[in-house]
N, C-alpha and C positions, 0 to 999 in steps of 0.2 A: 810630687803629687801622689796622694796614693791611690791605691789601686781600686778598680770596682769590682766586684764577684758577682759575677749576674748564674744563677743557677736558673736550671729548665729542665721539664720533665725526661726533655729528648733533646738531642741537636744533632744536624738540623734537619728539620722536616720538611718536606715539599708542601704541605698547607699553609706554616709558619717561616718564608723568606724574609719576610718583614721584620722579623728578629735578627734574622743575617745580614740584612741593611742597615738595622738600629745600631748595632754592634762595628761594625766596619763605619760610621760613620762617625760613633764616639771616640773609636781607635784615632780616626785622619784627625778629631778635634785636639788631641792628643792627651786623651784619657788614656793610662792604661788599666787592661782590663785583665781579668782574669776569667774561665768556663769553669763549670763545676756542674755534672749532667748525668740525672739520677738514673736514665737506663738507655740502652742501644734504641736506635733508629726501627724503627719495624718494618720489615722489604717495602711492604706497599707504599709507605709514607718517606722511601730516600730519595734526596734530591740526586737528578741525574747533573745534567751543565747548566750551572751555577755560578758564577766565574766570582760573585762578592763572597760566598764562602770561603772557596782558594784564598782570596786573601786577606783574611782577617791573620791576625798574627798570633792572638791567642789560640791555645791548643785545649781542645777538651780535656777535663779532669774526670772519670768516670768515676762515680761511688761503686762500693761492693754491688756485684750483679745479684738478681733473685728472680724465682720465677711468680708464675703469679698467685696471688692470696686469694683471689675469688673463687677459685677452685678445689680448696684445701681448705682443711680445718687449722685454724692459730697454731696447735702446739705439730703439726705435720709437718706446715710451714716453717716455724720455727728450726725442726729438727735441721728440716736442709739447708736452714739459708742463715742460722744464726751464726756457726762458723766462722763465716766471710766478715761477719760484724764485732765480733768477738775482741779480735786485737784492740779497734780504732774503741772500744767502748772502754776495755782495763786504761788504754792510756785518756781518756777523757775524763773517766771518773777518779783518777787518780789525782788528776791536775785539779780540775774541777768538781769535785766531790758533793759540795752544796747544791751549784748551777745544775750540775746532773741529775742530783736528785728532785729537784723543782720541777725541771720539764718532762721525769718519767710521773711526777704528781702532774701538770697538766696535760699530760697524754691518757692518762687513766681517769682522770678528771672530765674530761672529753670523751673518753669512750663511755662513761657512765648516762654523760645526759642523752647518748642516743642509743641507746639501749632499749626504753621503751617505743622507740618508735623505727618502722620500717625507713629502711634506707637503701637507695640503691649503693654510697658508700657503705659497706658494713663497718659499725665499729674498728672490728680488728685491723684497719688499715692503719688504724691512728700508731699503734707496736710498729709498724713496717716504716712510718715515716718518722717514729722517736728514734727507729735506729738509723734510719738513712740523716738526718738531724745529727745523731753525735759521728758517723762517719763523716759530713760535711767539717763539723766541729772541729775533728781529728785533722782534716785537710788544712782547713783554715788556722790552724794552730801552728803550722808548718810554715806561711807565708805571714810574715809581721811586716808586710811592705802594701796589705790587703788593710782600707778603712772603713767600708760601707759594702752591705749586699741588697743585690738588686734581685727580686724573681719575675719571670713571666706568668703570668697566672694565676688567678686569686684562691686558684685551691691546691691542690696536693703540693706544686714546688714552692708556695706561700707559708703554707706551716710549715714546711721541713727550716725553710731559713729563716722566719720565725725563730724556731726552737732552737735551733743553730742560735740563732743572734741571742738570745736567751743564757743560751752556754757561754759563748767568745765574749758576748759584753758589746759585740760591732753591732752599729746601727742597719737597719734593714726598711729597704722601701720595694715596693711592688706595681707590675705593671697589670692592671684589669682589663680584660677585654669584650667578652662576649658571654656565653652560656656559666663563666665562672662569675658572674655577678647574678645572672640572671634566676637559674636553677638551685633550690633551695633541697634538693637532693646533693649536690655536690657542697656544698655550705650548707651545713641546716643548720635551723635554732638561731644562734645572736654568733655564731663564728663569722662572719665574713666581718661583722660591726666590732667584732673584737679586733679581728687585725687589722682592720682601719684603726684602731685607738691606737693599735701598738704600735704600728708602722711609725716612721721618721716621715715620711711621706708618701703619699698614693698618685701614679699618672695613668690615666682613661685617653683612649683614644677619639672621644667625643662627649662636648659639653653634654647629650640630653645622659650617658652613662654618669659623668660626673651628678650631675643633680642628683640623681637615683643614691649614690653613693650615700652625698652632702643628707638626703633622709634618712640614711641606716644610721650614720654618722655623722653629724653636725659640726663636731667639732674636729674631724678628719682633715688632713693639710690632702687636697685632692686636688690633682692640676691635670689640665686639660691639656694633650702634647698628642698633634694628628700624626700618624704614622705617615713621614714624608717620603721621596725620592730624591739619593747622594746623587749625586752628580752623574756619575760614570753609568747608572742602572737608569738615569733620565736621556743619557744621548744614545744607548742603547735602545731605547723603546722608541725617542725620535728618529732614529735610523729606520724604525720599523711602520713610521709613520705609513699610509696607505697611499700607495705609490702605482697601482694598476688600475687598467681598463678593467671598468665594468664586464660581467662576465653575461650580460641578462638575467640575472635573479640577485634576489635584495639577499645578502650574505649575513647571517646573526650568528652575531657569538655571546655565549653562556660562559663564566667561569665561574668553577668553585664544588664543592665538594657535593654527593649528589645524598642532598640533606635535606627533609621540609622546608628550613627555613630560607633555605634559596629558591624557593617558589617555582622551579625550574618544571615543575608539573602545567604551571600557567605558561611558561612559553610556549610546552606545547600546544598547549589549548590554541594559542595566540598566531602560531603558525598554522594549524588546520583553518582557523577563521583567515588568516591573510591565501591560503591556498583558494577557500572560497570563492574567496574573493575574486581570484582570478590573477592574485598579487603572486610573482614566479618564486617563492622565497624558497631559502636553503638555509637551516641553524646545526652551530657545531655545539655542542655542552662538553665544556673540557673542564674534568677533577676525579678524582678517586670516585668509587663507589663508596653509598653512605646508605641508610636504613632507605633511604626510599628512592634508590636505585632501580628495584625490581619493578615497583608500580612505573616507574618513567618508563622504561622498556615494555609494560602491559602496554600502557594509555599509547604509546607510539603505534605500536603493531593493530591494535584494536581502531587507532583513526587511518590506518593506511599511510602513516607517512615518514616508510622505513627506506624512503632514498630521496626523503627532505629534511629530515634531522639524524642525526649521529650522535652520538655517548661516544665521545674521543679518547675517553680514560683521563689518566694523569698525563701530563706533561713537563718538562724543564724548562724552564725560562726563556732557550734560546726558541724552541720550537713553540710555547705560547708567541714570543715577541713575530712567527712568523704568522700562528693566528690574527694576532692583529694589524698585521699586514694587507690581511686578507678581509677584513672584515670592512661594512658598509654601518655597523650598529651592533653595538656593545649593550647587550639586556640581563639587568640584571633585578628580577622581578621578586625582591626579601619579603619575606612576611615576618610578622613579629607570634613567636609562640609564648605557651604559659612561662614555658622555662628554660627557652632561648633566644636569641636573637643578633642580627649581626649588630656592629659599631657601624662604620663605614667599610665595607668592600673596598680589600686594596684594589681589586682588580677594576674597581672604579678610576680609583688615582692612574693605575697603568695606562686603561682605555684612552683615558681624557690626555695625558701625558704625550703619547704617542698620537694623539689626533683622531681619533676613532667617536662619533658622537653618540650619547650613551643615551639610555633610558629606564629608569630606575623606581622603585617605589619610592613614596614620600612617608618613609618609617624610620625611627630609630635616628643615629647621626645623620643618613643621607641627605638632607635638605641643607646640611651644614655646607655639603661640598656641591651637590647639583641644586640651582637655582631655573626652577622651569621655565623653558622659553628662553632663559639666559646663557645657560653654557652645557645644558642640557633640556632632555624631557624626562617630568615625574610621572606617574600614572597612581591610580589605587593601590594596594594590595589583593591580591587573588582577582583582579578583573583581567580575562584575557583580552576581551572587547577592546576594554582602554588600552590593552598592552597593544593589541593589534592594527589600533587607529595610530599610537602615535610610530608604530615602525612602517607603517605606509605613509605618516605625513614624512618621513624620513626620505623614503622613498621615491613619494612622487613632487618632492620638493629639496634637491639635490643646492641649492641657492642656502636655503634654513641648515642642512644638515654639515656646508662648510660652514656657516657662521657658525653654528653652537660646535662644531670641532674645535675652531680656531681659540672660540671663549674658553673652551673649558681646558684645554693646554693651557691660556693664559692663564688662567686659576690655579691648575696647576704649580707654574712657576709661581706664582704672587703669595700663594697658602701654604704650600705643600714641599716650601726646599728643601730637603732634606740634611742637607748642611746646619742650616739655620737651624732645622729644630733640634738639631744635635748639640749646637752648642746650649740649649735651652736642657737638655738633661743634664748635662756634661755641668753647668752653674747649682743646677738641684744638688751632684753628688757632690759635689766641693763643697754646698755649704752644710750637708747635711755629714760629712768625714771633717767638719774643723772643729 
């Protein structure tokens, strides 16, 4: 069988374990795989205990390192970091001479239509990924047992294997997720609808993403494949199912990075109105710091309720799985921005997985996987009100909040095996490598 090349801009990152599940469960399907991963982990974003990482069997292949181009003028940049590009480029345009030359025409080609317009990409990134492109190139040129590559991300590790696949000749598909479809600063112009033409095939982690797509590109091969849970990271999180006395206060938890589009401003709101209330609650928000970190820390301190909510930071998987342990309701209140938005919230799948009964907005994929009243509750977007009514019907109706636990674990299993959807990539790249 041969092999897949899945490249990413990093690995692995503690926001993106869902790739260290997809990867480990293609491996158990008995694809094998190969890593190719364009730069080091950044301290804030390394996963701590992770145990599906440990065991994936492929090993990271790092491209030349570089520092960064935002801060630097091209030819500064160049100075220091063309070096390290230098070897893997004489042997690619040697071998490859025409292919190389076409993709240094569509990288300057590319820099040219955005030229006149403001970008928070600057042009000159497109030089930094034509050479990480022919260092990929270079790699892959070394393993003749590699038939197809895979990226995560519909922008920067997209083009680079793109252009790569451009050079090698290997077929290249891509997986979309979130603000890389969404934001027309990180894609501008008709690039994201070009590499839907080009691509072998395209997977979205939810039909309303797909649609969206199927309008850039119509005639795009776009398939809809939910980021599931393997086996071993599902008895894990049911080990961690909620196993304790009530403490007196209704226990929420927030996961996810501390970003507008996690709405995580509305729980707070949502918890000062259930305080009102008179309702005893207590909410933990567990993720990195993200742009609107500091206003979550204003609006806390400013309603008085700095020993009823916490900013927990980041976490590793073993120590979220105890969050959810602990938790009475899993809120995770998204909104949809101009120019991002989530898919589905893994920390959705985890919550319901492990038993914890959620409450979610009704935006974006979400509705795919919470069905209101059925194995969850929806609410608006931005309404704390609503967010705070249905974590009180939670509350003071402890009968509803085991039935919609129970449902949405079974949903879990029923949608979301991670086996099964493994084998459902694993058939993509077999037939897209014959």
């Amino acid at each position: 069988m041969p092999e897949v090349a899945y490249v990413m801009k990093a690995f692995p990152r503690l926001s993106e374990t869902f790739i260290a599940s997809e990867i480990l469960r293609v491996e158990q399907a008995g694809q094998p795989v190969r890593l190719f991963v364009m730069k080091p982990v950044e301290p804030w974003e390394r996963v701590g205990s992770y145990p599906v990482v440990e065991r994936i069997r492929a090993r990271p292949v790092f491209l030349p390192q570089t520092d960064s181009l935002s801060q630097s003028t091209l030819g500064g940049w160049l100075r220091r970091n063309l070096p390290a590009y230098l070897p893997a480029l004489q042997r690619v345009a040697a071998r490859r001479p025409g292919r190389t030359a076409r993709v240094a025409a569509a990288a300057a080609a590319q820099m040219a239509r955005e030229l006149p317009r403001a970008s928070e990409r600057l042009p000159d990134v497109y030089v930094k990924e034509l050479l990480q492109a022919i260092a990929l190139a270079d790699e892959l040129m070394r393993c003749p047992d590699v038939g197809h590559l895979h990226a995560h991300f519909a922008h920067g590790a997209t083009t680079v294997t793109w252009w790569a696949s451009m050079i090698t000749g290997l077929p290249f598909s891509f997986t979309a997720h979130a603000r890389d479809i969404w934001s027309p600063a990180i894609n501008p112009g008709d690039l994201l609808a070009r590499k839907l033409r080009a691509a072998r095939f395209v997977i979205t982690c939810t039909e309303a993403n797909r649609r969206h797509l199927l309008s850039l590109a119509p005639e795009a091969q776009v398939h809809r494949v939910y980021h599931g849970l393997n086996d071993d990271v599902a008895r894990e999180l049911a080990a961690a199912a909620p196993r304790r006395p009530r403490n007196g206060r209704l226990r929420v938890l927030g996961v996810g990075r501390l970003v507008r589009k996690k709405g995580f401003d509305v729980l707070v709101d949502a918890c000062a109105e259930l305080d009102r209330r008179g309702v005893p609650v207590e909410a933990a928000i567990v993720g990195p710091d993200g742009d609107h970190a500091g206003e979550l820390r204003r609006r806390i301190r400013v309603l008085g309720l700095e020993d009823r909510v916490t900013l927990a930071g980041r976490m590793d998987q073993v120590s979220l799985c105890e969050e959810y342990r602990r938790a009475d309701a899993l809120a995770q209140p998204c909104r949809l921005l101009a120019d991002d938005r989530d898919g589905i919230p893994n920390v959705l799948v985890e919550g319901m997985a492990c038993g914890v009964p959620v409450v979610a907005t009704a935006v974006s994929g979400i509705p795919e996987l919470v069905s209101d009243g059925v194995n969850g509750l929806l609410v608006p977007p931005d309404d704390p009100h609503a967010l705070a009514d249905a974590l009180q019907r939670l509350w003071d109706d402890r009968l509803l909040a085991r039935r919609l636990a129970r449902a949405g674990a079974e949903t879990v299993r029923e949608r979301f095996d991670g086996d099964r959807l493994a084998g459902r990539l694993v058939d993509l790249f077999a037939g897209a490598a014959a």
